[in-house]
MARBA-3410 file (N, C-alpha, C, O; in Angstrom, 1 decimal):
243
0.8,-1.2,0.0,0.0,0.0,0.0,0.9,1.3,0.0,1.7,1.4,0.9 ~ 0.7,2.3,-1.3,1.4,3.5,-1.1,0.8,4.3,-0.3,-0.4,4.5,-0.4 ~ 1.7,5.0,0.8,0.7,6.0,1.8,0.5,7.5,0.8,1.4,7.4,0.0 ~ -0.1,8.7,0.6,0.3,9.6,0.0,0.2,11.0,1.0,-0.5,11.1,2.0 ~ 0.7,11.6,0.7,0.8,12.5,2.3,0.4,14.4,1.6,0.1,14.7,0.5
0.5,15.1,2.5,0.3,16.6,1.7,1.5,17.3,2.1,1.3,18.4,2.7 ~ 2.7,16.8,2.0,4.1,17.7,1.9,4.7,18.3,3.0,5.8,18.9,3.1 ~ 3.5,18.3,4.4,4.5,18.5,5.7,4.8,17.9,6.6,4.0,17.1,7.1 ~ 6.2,18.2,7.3,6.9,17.3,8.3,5.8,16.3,9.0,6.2,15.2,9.4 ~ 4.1,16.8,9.4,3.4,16.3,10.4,2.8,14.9,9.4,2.6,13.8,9.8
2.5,15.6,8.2,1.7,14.5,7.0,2.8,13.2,7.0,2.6,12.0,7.3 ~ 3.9,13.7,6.7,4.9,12.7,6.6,5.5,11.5,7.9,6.2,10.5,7.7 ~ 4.8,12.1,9.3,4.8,11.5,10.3,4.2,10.7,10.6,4.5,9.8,11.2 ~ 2.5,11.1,9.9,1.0,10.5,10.1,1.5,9.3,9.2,1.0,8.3,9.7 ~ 2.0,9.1,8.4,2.0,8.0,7.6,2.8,7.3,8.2,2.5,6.1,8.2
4.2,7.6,9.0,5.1,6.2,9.7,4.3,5.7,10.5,4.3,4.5,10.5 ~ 3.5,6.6,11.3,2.7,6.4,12.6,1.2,4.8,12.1,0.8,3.9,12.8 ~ 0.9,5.2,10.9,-0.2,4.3,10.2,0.9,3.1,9.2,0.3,2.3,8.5 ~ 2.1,3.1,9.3,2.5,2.5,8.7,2.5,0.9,10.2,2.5,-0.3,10.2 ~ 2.6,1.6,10.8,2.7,1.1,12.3,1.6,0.3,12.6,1.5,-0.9,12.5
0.8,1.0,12.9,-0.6,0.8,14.1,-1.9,0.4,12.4,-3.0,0.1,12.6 ~ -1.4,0.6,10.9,-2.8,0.3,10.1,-2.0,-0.7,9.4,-1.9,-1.8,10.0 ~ -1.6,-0.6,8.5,-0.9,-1.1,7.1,0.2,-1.0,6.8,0.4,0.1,6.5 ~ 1.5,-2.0,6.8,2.6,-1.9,6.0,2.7,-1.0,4.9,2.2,-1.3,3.8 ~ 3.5,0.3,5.2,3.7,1.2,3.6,4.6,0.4,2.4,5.8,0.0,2.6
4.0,0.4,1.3,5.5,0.2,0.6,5.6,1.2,0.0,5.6,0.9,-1.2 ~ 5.8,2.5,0.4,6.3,3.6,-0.1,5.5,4.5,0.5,4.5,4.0,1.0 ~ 5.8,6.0,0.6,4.8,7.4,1.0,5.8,8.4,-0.2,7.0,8.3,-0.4 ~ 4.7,9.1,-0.9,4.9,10.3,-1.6,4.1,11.1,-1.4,2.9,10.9,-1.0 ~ 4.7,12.5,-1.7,3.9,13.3,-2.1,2.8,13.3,-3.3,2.9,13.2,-4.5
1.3,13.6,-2.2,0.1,13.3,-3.1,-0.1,13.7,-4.5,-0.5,13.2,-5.6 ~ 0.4,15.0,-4.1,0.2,16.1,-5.9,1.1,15.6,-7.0,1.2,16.0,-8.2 ~ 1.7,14.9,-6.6,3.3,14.1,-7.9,2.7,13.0,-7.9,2.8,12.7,-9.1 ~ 1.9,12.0,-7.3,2.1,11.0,-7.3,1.1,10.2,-8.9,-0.1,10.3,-9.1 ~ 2.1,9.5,-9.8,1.8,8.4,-10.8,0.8,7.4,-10.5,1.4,6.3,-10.2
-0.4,7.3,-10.5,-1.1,5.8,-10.4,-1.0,5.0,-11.4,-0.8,5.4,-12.5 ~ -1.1,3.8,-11.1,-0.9,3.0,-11.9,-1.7,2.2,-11.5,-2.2,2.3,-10.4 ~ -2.0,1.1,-12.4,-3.2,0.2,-12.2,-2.5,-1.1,-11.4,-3.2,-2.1,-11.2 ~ -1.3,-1.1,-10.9,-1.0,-2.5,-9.9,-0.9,-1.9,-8.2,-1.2,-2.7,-7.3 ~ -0.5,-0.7,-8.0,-0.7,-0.2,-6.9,-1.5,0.5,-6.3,-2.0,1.6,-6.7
-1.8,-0.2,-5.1,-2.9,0.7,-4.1,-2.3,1.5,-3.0,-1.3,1.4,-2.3 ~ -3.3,2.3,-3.4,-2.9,3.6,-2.6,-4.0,4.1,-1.7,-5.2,3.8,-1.7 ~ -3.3,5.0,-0.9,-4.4,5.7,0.6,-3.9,6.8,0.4,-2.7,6.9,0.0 ~ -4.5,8.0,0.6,-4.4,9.4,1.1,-4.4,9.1,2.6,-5.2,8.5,3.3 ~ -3.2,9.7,3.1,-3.2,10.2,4.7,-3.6,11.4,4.9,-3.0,12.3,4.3
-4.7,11.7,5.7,-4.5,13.0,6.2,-4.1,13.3,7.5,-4.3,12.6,8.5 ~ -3.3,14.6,7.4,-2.4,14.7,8.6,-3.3,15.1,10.1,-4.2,15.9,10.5 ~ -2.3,13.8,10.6,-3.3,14.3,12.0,-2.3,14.5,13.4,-1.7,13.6,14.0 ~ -2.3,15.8,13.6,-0.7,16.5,14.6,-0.6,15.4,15.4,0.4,14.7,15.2 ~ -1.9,14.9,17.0,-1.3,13.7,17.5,-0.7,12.9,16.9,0.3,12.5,17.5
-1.1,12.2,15.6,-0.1,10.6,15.5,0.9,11.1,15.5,2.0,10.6,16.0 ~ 0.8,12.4,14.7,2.7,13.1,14.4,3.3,13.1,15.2,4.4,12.6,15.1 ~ 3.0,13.7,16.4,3.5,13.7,18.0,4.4,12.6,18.2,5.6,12.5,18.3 ~ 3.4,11.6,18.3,3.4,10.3,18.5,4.8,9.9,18.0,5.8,9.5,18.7 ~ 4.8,10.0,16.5,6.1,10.1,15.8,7.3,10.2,16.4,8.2,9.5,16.9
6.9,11.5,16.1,7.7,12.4,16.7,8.6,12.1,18.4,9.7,12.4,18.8 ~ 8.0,11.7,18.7,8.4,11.8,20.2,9.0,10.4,20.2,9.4,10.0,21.3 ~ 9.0,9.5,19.3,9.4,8.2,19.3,11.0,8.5,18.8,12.0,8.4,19.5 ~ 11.0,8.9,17.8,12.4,9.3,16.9,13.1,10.3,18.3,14.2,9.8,18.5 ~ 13.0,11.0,18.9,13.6,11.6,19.8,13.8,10.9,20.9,14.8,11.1,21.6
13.0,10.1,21.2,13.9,8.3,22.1,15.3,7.9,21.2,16.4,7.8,21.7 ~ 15.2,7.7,20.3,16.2,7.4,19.7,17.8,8.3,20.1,18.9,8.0,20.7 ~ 17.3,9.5,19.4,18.6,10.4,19.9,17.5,11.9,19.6,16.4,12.3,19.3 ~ 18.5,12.3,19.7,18.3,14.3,19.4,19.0,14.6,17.8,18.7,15.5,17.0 ~ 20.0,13.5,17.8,20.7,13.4,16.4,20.1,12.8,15.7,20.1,13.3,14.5
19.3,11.5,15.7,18.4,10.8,15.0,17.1,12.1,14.7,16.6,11.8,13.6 ~ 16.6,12.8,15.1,15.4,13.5,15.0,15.9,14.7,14.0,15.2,15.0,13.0 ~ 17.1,15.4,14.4,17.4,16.3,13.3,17.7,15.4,11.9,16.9,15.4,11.0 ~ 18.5,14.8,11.8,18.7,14.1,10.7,17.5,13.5,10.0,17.7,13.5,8.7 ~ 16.8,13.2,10.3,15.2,13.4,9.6,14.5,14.0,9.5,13.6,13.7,8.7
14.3,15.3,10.3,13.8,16.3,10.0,15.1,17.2,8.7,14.6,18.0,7.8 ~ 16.1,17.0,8.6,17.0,17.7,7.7,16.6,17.3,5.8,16.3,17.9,4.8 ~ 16.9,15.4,6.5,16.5,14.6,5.4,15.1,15.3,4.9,15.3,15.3,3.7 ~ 13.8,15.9,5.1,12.4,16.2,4.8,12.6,17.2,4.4,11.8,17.7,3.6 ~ 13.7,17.9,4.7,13.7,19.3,4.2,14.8,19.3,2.7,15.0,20.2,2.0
15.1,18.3,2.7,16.1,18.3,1.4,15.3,18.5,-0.2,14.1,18.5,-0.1 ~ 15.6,18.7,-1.3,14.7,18.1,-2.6,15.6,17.1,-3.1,16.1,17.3,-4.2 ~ 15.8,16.0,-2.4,16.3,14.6,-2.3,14.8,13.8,-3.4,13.7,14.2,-3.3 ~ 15.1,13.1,-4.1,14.3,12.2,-4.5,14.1,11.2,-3.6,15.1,10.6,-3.0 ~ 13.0,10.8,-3.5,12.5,9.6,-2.2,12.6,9.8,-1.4,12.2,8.9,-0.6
13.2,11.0,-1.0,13.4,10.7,0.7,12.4,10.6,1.4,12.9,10.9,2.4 ~ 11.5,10.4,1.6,10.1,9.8,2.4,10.3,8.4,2.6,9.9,7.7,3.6 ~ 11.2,7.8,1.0,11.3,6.4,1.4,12.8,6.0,2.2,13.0,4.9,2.6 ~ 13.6,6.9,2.5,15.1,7.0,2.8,14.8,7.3,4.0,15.6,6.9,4.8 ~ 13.9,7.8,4.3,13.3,8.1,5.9,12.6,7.1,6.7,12.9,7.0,7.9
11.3,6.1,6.0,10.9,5.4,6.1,11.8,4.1,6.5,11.5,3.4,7.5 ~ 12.7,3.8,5.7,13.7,2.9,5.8,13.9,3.0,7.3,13.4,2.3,8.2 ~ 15.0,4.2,7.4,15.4,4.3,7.9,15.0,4.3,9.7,15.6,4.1,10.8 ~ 13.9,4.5,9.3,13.2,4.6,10.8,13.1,3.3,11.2,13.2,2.9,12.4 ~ 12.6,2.5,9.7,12.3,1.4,10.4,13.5,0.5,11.0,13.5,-0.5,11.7
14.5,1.2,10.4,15.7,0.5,11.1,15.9,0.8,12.9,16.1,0.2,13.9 ~ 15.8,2.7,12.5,16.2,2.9,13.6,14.9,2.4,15.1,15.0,2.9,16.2 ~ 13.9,1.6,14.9,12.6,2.0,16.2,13.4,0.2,16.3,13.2,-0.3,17.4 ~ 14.1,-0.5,15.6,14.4,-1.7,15.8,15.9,-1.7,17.0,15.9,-2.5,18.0 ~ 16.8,-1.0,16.7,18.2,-0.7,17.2,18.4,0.1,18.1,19.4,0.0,18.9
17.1,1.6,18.1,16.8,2.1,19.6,18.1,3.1,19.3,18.3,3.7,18.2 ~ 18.7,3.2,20.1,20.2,4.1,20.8,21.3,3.9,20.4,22.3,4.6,20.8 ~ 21.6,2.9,19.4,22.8,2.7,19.1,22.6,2.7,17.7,23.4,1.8,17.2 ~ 21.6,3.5,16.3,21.1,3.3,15.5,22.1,4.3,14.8,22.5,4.1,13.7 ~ 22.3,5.4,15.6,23.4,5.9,14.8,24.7,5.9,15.4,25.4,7.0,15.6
25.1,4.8,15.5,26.6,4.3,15.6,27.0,3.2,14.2,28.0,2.5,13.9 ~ 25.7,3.3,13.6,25.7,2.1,12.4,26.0,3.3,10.8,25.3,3.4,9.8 ~ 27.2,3.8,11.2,27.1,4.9,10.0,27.2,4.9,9.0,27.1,5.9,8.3 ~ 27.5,3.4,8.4,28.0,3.1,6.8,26.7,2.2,6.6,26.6,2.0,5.4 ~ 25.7,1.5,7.6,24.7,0.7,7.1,24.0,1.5,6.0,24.0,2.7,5.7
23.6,0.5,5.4,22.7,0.9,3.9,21.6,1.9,4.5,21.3,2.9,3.9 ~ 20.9,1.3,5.9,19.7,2.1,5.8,19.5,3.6,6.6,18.6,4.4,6.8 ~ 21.4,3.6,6.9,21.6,5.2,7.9,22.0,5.7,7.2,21.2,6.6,6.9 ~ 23.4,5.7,6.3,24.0,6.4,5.4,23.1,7.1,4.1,23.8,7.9,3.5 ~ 22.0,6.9,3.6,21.7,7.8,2.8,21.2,8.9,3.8,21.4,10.1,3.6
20.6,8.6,4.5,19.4,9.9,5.5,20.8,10.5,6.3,20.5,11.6,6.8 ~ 22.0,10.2,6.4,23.0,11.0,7.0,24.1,12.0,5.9,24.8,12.9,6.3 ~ 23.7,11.3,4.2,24.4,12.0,3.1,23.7,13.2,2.5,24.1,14.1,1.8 ~ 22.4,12.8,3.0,21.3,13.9,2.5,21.3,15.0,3.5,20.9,16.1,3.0 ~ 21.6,15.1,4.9,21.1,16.1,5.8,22.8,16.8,6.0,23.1,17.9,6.5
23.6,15.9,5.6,25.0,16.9,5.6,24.9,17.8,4.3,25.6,18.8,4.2 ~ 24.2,17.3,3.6,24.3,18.2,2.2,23.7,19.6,2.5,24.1,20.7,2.1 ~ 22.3,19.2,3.5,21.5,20.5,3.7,22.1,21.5,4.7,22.0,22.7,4.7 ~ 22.7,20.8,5.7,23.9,21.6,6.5,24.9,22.2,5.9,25.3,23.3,6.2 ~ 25.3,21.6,5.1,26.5,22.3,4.2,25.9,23.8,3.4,26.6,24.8,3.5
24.5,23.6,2.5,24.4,24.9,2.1,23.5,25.5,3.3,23.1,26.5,2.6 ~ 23.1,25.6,4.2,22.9,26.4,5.4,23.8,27.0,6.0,23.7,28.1,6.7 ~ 24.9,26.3,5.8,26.2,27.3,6.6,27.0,28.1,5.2,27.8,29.0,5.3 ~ 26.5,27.6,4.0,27.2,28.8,3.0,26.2,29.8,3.0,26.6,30.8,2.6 ~ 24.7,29.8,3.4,23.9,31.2,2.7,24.2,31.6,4.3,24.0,32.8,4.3
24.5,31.2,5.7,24.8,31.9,6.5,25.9,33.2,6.2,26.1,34.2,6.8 ~ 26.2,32.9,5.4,27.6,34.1,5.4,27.3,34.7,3.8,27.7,35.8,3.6 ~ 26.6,34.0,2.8,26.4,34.8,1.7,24.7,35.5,1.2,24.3,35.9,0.1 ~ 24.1,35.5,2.3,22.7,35.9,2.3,23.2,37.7,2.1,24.3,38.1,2.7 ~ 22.6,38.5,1.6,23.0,39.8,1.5,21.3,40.7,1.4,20.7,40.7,0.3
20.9,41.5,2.8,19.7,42.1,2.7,19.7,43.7,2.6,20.3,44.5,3.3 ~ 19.1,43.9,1.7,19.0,45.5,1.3,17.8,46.0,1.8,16.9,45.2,1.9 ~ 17.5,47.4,2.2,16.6,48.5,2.8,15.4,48.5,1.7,15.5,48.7,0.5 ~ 14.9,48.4,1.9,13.4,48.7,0.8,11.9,49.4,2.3,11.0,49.1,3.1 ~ 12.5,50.6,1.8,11.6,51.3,2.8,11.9,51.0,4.4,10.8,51.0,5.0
12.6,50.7,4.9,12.5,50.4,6.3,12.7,48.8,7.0,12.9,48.4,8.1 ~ 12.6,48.2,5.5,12.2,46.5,5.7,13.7,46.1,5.4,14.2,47.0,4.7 ~ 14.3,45.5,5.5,15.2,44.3,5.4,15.4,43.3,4.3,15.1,42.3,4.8 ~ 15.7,43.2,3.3,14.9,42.5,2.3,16.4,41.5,1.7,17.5,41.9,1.5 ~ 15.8,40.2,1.5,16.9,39.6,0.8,16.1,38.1,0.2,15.4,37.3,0.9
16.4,38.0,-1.4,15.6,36.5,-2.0,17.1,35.7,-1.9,18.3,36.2,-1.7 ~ 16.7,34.4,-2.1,17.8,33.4,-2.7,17.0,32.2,-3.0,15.8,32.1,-2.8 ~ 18.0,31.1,-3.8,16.9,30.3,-4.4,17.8,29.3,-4.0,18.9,29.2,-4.7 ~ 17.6,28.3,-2.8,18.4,27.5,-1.8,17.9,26.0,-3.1,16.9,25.9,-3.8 ~ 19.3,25.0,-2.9,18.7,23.6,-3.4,17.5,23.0,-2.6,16.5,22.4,-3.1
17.7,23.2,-1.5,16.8,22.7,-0.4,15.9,23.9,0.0,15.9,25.0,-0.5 ~ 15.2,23.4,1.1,13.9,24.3,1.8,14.6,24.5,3.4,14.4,23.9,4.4 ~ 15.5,25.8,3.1,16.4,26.0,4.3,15.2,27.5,5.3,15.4,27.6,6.5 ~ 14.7,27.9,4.9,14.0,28.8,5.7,13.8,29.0,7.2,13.8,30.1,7.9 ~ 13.5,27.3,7.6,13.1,27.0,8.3,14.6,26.9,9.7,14.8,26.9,10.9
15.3,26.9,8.5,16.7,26.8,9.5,17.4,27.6,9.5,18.4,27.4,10.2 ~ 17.3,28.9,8.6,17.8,30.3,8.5,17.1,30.8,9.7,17.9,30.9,10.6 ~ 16.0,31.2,9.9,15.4,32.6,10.3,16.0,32.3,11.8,16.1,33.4,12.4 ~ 16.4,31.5,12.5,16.6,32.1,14.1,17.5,32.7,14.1,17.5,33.7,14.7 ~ 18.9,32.2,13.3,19.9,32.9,13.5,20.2,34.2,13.0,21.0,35.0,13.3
19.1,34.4,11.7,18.6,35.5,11.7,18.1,36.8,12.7,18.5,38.0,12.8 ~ 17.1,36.1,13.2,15.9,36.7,14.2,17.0,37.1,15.2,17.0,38.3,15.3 ~ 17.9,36.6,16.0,18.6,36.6,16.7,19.9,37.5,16.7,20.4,37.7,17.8 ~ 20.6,38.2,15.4,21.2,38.9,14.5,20.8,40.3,14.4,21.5,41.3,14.7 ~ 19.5,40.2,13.9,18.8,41.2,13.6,17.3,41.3,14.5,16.2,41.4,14.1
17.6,41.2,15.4,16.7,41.1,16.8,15.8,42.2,16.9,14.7,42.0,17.4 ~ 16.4,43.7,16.4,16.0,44.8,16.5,15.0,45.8,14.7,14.4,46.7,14.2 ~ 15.5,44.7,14.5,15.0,45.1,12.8,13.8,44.5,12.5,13.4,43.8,13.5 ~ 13.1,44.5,11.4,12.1,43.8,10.6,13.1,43.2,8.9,13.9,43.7,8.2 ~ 12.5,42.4,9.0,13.1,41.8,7.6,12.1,40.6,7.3,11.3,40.0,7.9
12.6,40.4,5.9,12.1,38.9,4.6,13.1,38.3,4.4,14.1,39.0,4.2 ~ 13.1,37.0,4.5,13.7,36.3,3.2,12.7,35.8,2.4,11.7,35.3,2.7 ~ 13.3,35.9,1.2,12.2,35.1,0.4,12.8,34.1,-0.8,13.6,34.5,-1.6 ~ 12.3,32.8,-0.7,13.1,32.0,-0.9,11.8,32.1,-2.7,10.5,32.1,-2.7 ~ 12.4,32.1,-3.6,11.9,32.7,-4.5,11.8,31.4,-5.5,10.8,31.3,-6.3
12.7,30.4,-5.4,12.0,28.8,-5.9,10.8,28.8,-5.6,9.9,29.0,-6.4 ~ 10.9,28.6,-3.9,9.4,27.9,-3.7,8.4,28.7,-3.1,7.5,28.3,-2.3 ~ 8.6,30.0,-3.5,7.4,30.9,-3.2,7.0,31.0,-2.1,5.8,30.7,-1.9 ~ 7.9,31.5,-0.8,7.6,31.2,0.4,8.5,32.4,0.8,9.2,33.0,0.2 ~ 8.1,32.5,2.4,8.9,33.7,3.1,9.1,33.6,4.3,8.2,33.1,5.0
10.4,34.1,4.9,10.1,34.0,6.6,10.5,35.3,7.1,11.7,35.6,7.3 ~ 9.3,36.0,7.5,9.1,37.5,8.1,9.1,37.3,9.1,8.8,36.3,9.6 ~ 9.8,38.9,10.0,10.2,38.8,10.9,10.2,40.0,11.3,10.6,40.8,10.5 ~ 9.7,40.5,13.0,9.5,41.7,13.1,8.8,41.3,14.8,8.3,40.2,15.2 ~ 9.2,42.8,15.6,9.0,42.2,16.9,8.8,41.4,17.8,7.9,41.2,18.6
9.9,41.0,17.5,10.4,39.3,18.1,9.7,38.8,18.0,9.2,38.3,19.0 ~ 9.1,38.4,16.4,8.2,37.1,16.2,8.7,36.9,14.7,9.1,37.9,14.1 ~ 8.8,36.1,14.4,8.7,35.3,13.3,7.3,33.9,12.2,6.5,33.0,12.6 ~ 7.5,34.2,11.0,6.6,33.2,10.8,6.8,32.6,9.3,6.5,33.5,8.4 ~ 7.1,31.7,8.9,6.7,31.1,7.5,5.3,31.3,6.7,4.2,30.7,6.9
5.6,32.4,5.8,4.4,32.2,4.8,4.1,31.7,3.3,5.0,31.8,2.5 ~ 3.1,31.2,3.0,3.7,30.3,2.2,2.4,31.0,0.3,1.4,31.8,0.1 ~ 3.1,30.2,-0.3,2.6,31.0,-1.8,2.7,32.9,-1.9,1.8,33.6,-2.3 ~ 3.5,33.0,-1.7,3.7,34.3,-1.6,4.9,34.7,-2.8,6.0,34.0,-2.8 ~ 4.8,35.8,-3.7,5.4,36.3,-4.7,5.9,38.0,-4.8,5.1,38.9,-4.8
7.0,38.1,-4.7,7.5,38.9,-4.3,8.8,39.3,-5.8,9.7,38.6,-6.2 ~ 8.1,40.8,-6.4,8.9,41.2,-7.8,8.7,42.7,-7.4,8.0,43.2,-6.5 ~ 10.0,43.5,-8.5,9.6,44.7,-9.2,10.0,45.4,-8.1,9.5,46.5,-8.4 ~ 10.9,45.5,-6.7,10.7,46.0,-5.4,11.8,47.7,-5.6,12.8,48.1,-6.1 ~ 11.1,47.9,-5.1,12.2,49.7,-5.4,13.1,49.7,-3.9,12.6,49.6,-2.7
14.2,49.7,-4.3,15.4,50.2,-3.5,15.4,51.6,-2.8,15.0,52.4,-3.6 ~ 15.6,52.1,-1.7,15.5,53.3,-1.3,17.1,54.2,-2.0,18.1,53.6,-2.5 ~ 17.0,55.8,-1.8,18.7,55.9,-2.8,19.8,55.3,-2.1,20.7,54.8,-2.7 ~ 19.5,55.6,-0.7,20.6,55.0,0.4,20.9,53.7,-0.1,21.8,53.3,-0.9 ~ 20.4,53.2,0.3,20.1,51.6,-0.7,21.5,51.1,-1.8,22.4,50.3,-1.8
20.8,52.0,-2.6,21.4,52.0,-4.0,23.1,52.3,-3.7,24.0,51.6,-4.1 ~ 23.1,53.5,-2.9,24.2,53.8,-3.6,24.8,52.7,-2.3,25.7,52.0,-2.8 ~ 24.6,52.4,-1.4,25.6,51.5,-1.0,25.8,50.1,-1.6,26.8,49.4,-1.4 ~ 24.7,49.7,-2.4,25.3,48.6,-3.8,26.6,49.0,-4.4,27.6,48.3,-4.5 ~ 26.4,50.2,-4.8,27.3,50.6,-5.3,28.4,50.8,-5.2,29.2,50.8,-6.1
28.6,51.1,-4.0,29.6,51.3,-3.4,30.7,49.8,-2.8,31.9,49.8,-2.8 ~ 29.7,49.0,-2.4,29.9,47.8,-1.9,30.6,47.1,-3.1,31.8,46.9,-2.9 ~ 29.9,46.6,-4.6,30.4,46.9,-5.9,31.9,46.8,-6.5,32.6,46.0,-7.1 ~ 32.0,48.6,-5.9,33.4,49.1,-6.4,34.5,48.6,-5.5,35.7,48.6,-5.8 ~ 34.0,48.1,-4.1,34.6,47.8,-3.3,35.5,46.6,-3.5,36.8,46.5,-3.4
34.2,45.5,-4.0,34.5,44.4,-4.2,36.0,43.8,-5.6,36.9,42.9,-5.6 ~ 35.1,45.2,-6.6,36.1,44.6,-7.3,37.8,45.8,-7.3,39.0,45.5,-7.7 ~ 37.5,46.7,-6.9,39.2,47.2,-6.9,39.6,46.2,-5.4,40.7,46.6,-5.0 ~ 39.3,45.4,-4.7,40.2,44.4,-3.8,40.9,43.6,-4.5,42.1,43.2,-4.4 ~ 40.0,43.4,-5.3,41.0,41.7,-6.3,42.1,42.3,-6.9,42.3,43.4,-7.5
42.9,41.4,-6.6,44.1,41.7,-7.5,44.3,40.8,-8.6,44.4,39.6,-8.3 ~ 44.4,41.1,-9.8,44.2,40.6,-10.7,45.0,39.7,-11.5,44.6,39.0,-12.4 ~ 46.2,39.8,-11.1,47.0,39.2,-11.4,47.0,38.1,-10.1,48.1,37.6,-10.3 ~ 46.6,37.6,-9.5,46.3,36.3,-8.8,44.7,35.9,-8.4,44.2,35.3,-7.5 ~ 44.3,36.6,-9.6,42.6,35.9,-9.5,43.0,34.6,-9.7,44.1,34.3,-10.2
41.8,33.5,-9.1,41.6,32.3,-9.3,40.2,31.7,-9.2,39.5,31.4,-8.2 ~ 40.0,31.8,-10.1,38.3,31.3,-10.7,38.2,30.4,-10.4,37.6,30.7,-9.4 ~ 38.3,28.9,-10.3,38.0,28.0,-9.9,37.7,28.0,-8.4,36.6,27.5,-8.0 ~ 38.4,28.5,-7.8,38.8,28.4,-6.3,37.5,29.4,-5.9,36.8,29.1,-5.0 ~ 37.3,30.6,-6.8,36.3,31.5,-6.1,34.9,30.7,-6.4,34.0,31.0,-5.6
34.5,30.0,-7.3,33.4,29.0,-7.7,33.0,27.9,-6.7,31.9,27.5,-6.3 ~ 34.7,27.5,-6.2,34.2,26.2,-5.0,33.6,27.5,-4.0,32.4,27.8,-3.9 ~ 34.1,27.9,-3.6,33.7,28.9,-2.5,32.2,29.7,-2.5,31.4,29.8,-1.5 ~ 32.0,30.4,-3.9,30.6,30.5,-4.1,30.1,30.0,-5.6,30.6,30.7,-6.5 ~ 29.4,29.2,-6.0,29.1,28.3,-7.1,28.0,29.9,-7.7,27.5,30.9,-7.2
28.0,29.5,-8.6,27.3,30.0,-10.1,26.0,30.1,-9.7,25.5,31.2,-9.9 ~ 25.0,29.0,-9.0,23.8,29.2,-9.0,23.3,30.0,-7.5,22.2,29.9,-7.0 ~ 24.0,30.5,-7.3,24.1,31.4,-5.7,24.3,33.0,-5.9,23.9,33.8,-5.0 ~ 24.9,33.3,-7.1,25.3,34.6,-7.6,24.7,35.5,-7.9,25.1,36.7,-7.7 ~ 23.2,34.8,-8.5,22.5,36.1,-8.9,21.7,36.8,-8.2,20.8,37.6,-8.6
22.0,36.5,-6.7,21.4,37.5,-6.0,22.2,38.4,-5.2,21.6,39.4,-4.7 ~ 23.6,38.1,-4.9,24.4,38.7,-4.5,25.1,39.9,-5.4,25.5,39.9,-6.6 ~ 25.2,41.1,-4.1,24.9,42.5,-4.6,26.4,42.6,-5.5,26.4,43.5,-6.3 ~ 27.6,41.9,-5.4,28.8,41.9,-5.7,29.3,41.2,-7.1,30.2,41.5,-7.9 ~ 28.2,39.8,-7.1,27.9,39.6,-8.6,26.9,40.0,-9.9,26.7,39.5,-11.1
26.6,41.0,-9.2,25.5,42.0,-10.0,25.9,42.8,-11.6,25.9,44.0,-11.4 ~ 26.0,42.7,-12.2,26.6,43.6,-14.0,27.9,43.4,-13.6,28.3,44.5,-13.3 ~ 28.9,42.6,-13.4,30.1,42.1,-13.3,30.3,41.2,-14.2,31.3,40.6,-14.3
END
């Protein structure tokens, strides 16, 4: 039986939880992708917060490292990982406490190759996120491989404690506002066309000229500045801008 879920951490829970206490899954996807075919049966899960709990609070018996690691893994755009999670769990509700000491097994190592991937670009847009003034607000897009939002804004919030600001993650049409010490994820939201204040501007500009009379030119090294910031990261940063 394929479980099919509606794309959040709690839908994705409801289904291990029923994979448990209803029906053996042989697979969970996302409902709105999902291919029928005439040899597999399928169920719509609807998400229900207790089982998720439930879940939830089971995986964190395990460890605190087992719980981020699958919550990292959910936030990836990993192919399957519902089923890399699934696996995985069911390895780990069998092995308990010592589930990640098994770090090369088949069924830990992908859910631990996928959530290093998503830590890795969380700690590059930590230092390459760049937000500009737009009337008073704070403003900065980027278009993450993954759905990092959720793991940006504290250290944000925390940073910029005293400000209001956006990010707006411009893939998946989403945002996380922030403003008297609250925060919130909103979601289908589109954001174009935004006017810069002059201050604004000219400190692009300035920032700009800064950037490029530093380099010295005769020991540029392009490859080296690419590992460091890759091509698909660029176009929002104020320094790779008509360069």
């Amino acid at each position: 039986m394929d479980y099919l879920y509606d794309g959040t951490f709690e839908g994705l829970l409801t289904c291990i939880y029923c994979h448990y206490k209803e029906a053996a899954a042989s697979g969970i996807y996302l409902a709105s992708n999902y291919q029928q075919t005439i040899i597999n049966n399928y169920k719509v899960i609807n998400t229900d917060i207790k089982k998720a709990q439930i879940v939830s609070n089971a995986i964190k018996k395990i460890s605190g490292e087992a719980y981020i690691e699958v919550y990292y893994c959910y936030l990836s755009n990993a192919c399957n990982k519902e089923n890399i999670i699934l696996d995985f769990l069911i390895f780990a509700f069998k092995y308990g406490k010592k589930t990640m000491n098994f770090y090369t097994h088949e069924k830990v190592l992908p859910l631990k190759e996928i959530s290093l991937k998503v830590t890795k670009e969380v700690d590059k847009f930590l230092g390459i996120l760049r937000f500009s003034d737009i009337g008073g607000i704070l403003f900065t897009r980027f278009s993450p491989d993954n759905d990092l939002l959720i793991l940006l804004i504290g250290h944000f919030a925390d940073r910029y404690k005293y400000e209001k600001f956006i990010i707006y993650d411009e893939r998946r049409n989403k945002a996380a506002v922030y403003g008297n010490n609250f925060w919130e994820i909103k979601e289908n939201i589109y954001i174009e066309n935004l006017e810069y204040s002059q201050n604004e501007k000219m400190i692009q500009k300035l920032w700009k000229q800064y950037f490029t009379d530093l380099a010295i030119k005769e020991r540029t090294n392009v490859n080296l500045q690419f590992q460091f910031v890759p091509a698909r990261y660029r176009k929002n940063m104020t320094e790779f801008k008509n360069l």
